[in-house]
PLY file of the C-alpha trace (Angstrom):
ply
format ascii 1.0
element vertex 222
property float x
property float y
property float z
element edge 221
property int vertex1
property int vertex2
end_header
113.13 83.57 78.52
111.99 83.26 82.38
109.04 81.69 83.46
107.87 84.51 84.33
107.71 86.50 80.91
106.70 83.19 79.42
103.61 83.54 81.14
102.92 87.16 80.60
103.60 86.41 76.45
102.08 83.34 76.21
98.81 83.53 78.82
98.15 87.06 78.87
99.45 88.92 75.49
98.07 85.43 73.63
94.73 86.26 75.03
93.34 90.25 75.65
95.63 91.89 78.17
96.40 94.70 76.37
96.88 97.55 79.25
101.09 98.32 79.08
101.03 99.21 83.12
99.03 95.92 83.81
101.22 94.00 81.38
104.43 95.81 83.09
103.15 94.48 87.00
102.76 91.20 85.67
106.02 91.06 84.32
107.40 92.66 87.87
105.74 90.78 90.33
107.62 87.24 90.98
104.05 84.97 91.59
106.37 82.15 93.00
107.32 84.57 96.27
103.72 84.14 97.20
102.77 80.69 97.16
104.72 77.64 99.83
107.51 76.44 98.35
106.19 73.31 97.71
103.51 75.24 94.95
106.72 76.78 92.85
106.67 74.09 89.92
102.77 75.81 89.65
103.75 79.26 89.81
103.51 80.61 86.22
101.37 77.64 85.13
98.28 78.71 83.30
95.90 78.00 86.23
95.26 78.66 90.22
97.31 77.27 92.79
96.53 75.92 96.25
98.04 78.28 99.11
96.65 76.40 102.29
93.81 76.90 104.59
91.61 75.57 101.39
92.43 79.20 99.52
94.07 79.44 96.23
96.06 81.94 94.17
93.99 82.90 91.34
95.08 82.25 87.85
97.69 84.87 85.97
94.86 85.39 83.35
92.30 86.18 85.89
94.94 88.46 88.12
95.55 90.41 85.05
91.82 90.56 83.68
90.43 91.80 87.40
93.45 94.26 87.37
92.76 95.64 83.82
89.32 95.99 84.20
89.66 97.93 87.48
91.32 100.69 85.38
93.60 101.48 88.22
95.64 104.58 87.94
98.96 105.55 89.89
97.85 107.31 93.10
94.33 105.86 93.53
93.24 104.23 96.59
92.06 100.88 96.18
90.51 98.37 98.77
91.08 94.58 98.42
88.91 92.32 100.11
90.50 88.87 100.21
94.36 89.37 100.63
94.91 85.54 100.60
99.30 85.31 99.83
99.30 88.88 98.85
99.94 88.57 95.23
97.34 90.56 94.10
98.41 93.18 96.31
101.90 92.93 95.07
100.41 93.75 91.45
98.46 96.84 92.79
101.61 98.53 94.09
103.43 97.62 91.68
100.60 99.78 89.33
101.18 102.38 92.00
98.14 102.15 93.83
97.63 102.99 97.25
96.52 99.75 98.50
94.36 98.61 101.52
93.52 94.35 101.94
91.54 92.66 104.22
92.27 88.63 104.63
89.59 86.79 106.92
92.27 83.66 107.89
94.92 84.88 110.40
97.23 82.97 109.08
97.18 84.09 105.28
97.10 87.48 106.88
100.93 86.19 108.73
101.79 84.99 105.16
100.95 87.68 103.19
102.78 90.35 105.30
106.07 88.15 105.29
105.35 87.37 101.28
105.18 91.39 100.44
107.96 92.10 102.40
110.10 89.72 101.28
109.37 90.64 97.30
110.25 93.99 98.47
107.27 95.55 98.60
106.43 98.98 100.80
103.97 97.28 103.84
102.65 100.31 105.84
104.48 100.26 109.22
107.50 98.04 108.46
111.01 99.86 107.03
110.43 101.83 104.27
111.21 100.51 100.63
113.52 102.63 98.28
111.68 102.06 95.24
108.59 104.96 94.87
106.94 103.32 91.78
105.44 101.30 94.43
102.78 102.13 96.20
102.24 101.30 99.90
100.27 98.23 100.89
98.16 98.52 104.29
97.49 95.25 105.77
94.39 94.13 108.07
93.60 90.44 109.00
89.32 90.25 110.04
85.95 90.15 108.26
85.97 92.43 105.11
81.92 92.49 104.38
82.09 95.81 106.31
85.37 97.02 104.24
87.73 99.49 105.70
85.44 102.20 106.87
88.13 104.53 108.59
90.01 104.78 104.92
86.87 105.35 102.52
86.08 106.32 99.95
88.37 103.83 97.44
88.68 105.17 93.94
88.39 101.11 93.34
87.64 97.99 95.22
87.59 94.34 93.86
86.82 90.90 95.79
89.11 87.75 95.46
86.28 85.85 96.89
82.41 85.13 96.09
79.56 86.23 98.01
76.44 85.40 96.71
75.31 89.05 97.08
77.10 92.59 96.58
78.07 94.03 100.23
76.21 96.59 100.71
79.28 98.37 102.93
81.68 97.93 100.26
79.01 100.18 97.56
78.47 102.72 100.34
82.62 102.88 100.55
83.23 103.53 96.74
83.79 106.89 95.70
81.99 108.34 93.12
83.38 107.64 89.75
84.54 104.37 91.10
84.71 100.71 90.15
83.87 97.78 92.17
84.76 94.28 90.80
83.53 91.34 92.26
82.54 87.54 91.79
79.04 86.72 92.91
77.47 83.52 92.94
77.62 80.17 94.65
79.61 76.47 94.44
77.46 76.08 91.56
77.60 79.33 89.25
79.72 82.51 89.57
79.69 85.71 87.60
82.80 88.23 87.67
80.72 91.29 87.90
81.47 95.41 87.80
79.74 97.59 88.95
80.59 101.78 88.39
79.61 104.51 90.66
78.15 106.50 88.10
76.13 110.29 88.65
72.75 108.71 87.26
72.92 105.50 89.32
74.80 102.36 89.52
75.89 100.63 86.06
76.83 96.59 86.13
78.19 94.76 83.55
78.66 91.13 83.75
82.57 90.35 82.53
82.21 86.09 82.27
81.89 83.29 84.17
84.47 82.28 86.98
85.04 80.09 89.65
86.35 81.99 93.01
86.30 80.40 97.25
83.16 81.36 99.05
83.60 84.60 100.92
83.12 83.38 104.36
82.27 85.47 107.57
79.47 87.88 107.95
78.81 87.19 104.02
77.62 83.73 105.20
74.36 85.22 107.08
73.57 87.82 105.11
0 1
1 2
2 3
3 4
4 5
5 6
6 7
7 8
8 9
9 10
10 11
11 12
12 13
13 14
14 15
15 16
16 17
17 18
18 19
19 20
20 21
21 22
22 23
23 24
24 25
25 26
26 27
27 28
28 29
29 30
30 31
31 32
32 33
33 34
34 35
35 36
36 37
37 38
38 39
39 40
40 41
41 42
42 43
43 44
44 45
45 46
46 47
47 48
48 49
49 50
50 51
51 52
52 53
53 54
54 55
55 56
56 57
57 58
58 59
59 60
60 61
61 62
62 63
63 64
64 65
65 66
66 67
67 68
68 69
69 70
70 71
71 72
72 73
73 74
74 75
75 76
76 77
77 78
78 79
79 80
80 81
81 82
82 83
83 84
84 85
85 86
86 87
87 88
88 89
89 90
90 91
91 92
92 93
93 94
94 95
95 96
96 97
97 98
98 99
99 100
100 101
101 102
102 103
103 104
104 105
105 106
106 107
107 108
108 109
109 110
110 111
111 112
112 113
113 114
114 115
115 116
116 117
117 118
118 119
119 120
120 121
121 122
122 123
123 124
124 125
125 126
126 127
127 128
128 129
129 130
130 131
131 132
132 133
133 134
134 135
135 136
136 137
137 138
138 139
139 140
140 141
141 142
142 143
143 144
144 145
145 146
146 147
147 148
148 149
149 150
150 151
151 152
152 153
153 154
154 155
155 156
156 157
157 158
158 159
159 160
160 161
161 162
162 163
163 164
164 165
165 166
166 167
167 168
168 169
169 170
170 171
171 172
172 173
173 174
174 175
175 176
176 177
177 178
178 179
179 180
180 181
181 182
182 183
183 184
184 185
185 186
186 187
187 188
188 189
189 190
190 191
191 192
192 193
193 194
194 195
195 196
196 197
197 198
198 199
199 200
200 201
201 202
202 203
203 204
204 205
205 206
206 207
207 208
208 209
209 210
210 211
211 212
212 213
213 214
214 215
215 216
216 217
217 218
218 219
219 220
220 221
């Protein structure tokens, strides 16, 4: 058995991943193609991985959990704030998600669009990939506070790093119906958080305690 499907059996399947199209990504997307070289021995270790510029990968588990609880469905639009190596990404197409990721440090930004082409995955205004189970990933590098305006509304949205407050842009760009998932906190204490874009209001539930890099930028001063 691979690495790879070690991981999804033992880390994800031994825990409460239980979503077949999550569990299927997982198995799909090769983690190692999007960390340095130097990270591989890491790659399907049960923990997060340094990626440079003081960002990590985030932990299988937590990939899979965030994913799952998203609900995504083939089609939907979602908005990623935080590409960081693209991995995440990588998972979202491969649920069949139209996919739209902001990453604040140029260079990640570099990274990630080399990482998702090179694991042969469709990035909007490169060659086309043959493969149409996947669904396009649009790439931005700048400040994601303010979202992706010009594309709203996303039918889902989730954060891959903490502010200590919910972006008030990123609610106004959720559709209704929709699901934003989020860490919120500080260095100290960080909640993974959902909120849904209910008819009578906005409903949050509080999924557990995590540990995610600051969300820097205009996040800082707000």
């Amino acid at each position: 058995m691979s690495a790879r499907q070690t991981m999804v059996e033992q880390q994800l399947l031994g825990r409460d991943i239980t979503d077949p199209a999550v569990i299927g990504a997982m198995r799909r997307v090769p983690r190692h193609l999007f960390m340095p070289e130097s990270s591989w021995p890491l790659a399907y270790h049960d923990g997060p991985a340094p990626i440079g510029h003081g960002q990590t990968i985030s932990q299988p588990y937590i990939v899979a959990l965030m994913t799952q609880t998203l609900r995504v469905q083939p089609g939907m639009k979602v908005l990623e704030i935080g590409t960081g190596s693209g991995y995440q990404a990588a998972v979202l197409s491969a649920l069949g998600a139209q996919v739209y990721s902001v990453e604040i440090v140029p260079e990640l930004a570099a990274w990630a669009h080399g990482a998702l082409r090179g694991a042969g995955f469709p990035v909007v205004g490169y060659e086309p990939v043959a493969d149409a189970s996947l669904g396009p990933v649009h790439l931005r590098q700048g400040d994601g506070y303010r979202g992706w305006p010009e594309a709203a509304p996303f039918d889902r949205i989730l954060l891959t790093a903490a502010p200590d407050h919910v972006p008030q842009p990123l609610k106004d760009q959720l559709a209704p119906g929709g699901r934003l998932l989020l860490p919120v906190g500080d260095d100290d204490r960080q909640e993974l958080l959902l909120l849904t874009n209910e008819p009578t209001g906005w409903r949050e539930e509080r999924i557990l305690p995590v540990m995610f890099v600051p969300m820097t930028g205009e996040a800082q001063s707000r």
